[in-house]
C-alpha positions in Angstrom: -9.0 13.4 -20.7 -11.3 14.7 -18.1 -10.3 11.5 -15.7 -6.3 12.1 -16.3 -6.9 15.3 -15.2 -8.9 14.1 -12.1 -5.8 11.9 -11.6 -3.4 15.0 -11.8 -5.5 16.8 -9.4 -5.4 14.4 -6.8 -1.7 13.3 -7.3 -0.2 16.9 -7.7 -0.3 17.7 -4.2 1.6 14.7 -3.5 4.3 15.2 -6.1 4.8 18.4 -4.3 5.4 16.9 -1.0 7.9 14.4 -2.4 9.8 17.5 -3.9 9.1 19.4 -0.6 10.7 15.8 1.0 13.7 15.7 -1.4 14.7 19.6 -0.4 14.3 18.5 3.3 16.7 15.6 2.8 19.1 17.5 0.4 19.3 20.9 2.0 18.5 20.0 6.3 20.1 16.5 6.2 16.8 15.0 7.8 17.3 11.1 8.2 15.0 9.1 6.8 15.5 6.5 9.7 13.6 8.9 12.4 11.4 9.7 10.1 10.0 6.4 9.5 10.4 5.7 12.8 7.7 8.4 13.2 5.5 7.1 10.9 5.7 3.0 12.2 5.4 3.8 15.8 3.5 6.6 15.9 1.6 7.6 13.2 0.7 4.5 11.1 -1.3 2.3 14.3 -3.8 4.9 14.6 -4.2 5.3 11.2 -4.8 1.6 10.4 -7.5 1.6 13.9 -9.4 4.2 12.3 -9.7 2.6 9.0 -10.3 -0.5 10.2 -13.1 1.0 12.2 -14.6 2.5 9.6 -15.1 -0.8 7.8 -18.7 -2.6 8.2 -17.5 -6.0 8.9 -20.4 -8.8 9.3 -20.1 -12.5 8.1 -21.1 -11.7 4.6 -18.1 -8.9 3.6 -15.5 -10.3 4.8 -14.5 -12.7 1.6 -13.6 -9.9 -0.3 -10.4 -8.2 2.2 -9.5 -12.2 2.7 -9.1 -12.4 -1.2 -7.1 -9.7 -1.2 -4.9 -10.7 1.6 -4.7 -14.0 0.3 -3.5 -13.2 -2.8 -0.9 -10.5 -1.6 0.7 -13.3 0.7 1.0 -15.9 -2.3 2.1 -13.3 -4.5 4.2 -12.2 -2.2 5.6 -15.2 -1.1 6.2 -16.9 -4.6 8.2 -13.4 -6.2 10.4 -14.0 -2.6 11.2 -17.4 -3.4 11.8 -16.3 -7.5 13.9 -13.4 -6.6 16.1 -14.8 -4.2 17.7 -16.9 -7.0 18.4 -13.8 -8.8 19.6 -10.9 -5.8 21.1 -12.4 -3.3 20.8 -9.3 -1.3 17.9 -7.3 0.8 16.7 -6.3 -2.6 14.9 -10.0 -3.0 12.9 -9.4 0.0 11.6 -5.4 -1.2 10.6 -7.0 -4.5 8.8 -9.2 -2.8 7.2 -7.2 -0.1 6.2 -4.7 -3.2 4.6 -7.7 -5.3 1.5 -7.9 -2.5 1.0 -4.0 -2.1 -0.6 -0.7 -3.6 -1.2 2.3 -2.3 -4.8 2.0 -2.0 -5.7 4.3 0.7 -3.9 7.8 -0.3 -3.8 7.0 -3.7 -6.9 4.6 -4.9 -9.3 5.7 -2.1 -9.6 9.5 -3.1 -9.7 8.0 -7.3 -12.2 5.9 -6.3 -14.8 8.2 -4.7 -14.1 10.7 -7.6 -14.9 7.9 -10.4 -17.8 6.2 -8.4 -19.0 8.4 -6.0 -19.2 7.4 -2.4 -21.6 4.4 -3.1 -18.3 2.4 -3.6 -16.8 3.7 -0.1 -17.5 0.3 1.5 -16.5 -2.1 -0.9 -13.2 -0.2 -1.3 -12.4 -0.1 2.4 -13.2 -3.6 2.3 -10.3 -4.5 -0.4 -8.1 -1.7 1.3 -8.6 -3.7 4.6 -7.1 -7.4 2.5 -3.7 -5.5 1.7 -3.4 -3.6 5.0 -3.7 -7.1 6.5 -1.0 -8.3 4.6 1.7 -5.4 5.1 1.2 -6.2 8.6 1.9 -9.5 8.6 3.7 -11.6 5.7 5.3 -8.3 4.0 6.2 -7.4 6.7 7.8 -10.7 7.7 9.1 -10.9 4.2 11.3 -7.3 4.9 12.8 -8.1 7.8 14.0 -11.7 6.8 16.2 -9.3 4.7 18.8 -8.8 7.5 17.1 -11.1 10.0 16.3 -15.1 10.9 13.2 -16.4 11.0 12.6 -16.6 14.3 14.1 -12.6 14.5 11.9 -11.8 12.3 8.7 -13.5 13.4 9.5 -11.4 16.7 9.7 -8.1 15.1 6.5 -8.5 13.4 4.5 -9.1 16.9 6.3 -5.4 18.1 4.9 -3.8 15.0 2.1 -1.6 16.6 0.3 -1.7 12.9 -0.6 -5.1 13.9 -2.0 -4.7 17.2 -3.7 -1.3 15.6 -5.4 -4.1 13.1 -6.4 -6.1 15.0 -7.4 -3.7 17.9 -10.5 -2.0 15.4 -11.4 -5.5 14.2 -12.8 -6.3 17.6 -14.1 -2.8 18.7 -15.9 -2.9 15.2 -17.2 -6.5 15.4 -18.4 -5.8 19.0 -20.0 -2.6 18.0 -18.0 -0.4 20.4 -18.6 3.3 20.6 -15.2 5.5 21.3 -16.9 8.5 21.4 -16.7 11.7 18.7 -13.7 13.4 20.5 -11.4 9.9 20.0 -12.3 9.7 16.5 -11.3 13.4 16.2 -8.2 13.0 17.7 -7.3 9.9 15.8 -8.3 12.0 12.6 -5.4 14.1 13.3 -3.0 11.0 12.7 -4.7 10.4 9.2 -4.2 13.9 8.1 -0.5 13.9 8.9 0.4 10.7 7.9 0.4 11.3 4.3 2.3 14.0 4.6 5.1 12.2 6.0 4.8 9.5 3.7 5.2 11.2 0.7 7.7 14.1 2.1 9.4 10.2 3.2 9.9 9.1 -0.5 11.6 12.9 -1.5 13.8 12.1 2.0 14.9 9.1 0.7 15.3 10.1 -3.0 17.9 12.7 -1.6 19.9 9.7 -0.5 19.9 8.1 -3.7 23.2 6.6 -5.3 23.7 5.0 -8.7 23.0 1.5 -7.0 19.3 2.2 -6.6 19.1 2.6 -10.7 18.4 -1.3 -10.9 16.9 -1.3 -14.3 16.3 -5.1 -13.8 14.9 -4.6 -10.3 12.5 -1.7 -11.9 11.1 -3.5 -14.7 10.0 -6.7 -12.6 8.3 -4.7 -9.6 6.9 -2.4 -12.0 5.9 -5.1 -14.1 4.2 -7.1 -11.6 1.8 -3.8 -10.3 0.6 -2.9 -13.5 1.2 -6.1 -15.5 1.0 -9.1 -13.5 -2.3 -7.7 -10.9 -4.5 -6.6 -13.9 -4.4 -10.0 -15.1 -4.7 -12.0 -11.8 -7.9 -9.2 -11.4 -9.2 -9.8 -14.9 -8.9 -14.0 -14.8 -11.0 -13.6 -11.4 -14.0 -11.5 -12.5 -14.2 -13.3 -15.7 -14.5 -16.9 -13.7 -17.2 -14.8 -11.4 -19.2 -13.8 -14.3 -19.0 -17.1 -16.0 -19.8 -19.8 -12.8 -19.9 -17.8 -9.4 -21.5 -14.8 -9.2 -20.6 -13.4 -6.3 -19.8 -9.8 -6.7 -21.3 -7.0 -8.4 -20.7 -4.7 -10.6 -19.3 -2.4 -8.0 -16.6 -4.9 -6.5 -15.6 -5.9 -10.0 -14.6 -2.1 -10.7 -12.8 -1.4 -7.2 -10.9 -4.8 -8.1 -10.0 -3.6 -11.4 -9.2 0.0 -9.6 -6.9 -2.0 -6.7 -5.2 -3.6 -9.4 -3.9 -0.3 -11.2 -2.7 1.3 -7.9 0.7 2.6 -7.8 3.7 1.5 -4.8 2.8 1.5 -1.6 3.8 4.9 -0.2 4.4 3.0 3.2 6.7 0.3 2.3 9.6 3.2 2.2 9.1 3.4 6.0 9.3 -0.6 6.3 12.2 -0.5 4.1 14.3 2.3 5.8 13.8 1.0 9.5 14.7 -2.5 8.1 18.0 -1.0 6.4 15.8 -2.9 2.7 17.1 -0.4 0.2 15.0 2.3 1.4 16.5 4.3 -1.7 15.6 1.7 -4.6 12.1 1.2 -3.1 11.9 5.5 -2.9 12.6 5.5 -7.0 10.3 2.3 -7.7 7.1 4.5 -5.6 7.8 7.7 -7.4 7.8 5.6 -10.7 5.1 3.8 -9.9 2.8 6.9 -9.2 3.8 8.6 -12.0 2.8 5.9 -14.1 -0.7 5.0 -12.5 -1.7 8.8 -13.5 -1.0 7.5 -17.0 -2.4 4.0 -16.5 -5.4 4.6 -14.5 -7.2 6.8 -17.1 -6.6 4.2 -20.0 -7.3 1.1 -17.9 -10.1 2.7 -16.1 -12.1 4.1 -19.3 -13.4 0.9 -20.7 -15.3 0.3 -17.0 -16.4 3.8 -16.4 
């Protein structure tokens, strides 16, 4: 009980900003187009510098964000090659795109530190790091072959800023580059407005919403991949650890467990609505998706804790 309520704490706020999003779109016609516009171009890069610079990379951390990416882009990849025998239509390419994210900074970060304390910081920026990778790169690749060729597509992912961003606070982390207080308190401006727009993004979007976006079909799978199919690929892999491996600890086995119960990624309605990818159905299937992890989390999370 006390960790639902933890939960509730930390996702109310963001409930609220969906709902504050939803009267935006409903009552002042804002488009969710410029909106995430906003957030790709402008606010996401610095966002994804910062936290990528917060990370401590060295030769010995970096197998746990190249599982995670790894496993994103073969999940990812697999779901796109299943689901395009069933839609025939953008909605092939969201499902996919969905099957190799979570929201793990706005949403699993803050749960994390309140479960763990921050002695679990690292290792969690670490796993963050694998999926912000992958959102970058193959999801993104993935969305836009929705409406795009390959080679179109392979183009629009080198102008995504997010990637340059990446790969930008890779190397000013690896080479131990100082950018000075004042830079990081600017850039900490970016990462307090961002989530703000994200979720106020998903009630934009939800204002739009049709009978279409209802896809009970569509629903069940993505949903049933985040909280079905990830806790199981999670569980098989710490149980082959513990048995022959040993890699991780204790600590990576719970953030692993924790990334696994993670709702929608919050940003994947920005990806969606710039790449004209059912912005609407992938709105529904976040708000879902949250609402459910406040549910999930608690249970899942209470035979670790």
């Amino acid at each position: 009980m006390q960790l639902f309520l933890v939960l509730l704490v930390k996702v109310l706020p963001l409930l609220l900003l969906i709902l504050l999003g939803y009267l935006v779109g409903k009552y002042l016609r804002a488009s969710k187009e410029t909106v995430a516009s906003l957030l790709i171009y402008i606010m996401v890069p610095p966002v994804m510098f910062l936290g990528v610079l917060m990370v401590p990379l060295n030769s010995s951390t970096w197998l746990l964000p190249l599982l995670f990416f790894a496993l994103a882009s073969l999940l990812g990849l697999v779901v796109w090659k299943v689901s395009s025998l069933v839609w025939k239509d953008s909605t092939a390419n969201l499902l996919a795109f969905f099957a190799g994210t979570g929201n793990t900074g706005y949403f699993g970060l803050p749960v994390a530190l309140a479960l763990f304390g921050d002695k679990i910081l690292g290792i969690m920026v670490l796993g963050i790091l694998g999926f912000t990778l992958y959102e970058t790169s193959i999801g993104y690749y993935i969305v836009a072959r929705g409406h795009h060729t390959m080679k179109e597509s392979i183009v629009r992912v080198f102008k995504l800023p997010a990637l340059y961003a990446v790969g930008a606070g890779i190397f000013v982390n690896v080479m131990h580059i100082s950018i000075g207080e004042e830079a990081l308190q600017f850039l900490g401006l970016f990462k307090s407005a961002y989530p703000i727009l994200g979720m106020m993004l998903i009630g934009i979007a939800l204002a739009e919403i049709k009978g279409y976006a209802w896809d009970i079909h569509f629903l069940a799978v993505v949903l049933g991949i985040r909280f079905i199919v990830w806790p199981i690929i999670m569980a098989v892999l710490i149980i082959a650890d513990m048995a022959w491996f040993s890699i991780f600890t204790q600590d990576v086995y719970h953030v692993m467990i924790l990334l696994s119960v993670v709702p929608l990624a919050a940003n994947s309605i920005a990806y969606a609505s710039h790449l004209k990818a059912r912005p609407e159905k992938a709105s529904l299937a976040v708000l879902l998706s949250t609402l459910l992890a406040v549910i999930i989390i608690p249970i899942v999370m209470s035979f670790v804790v």
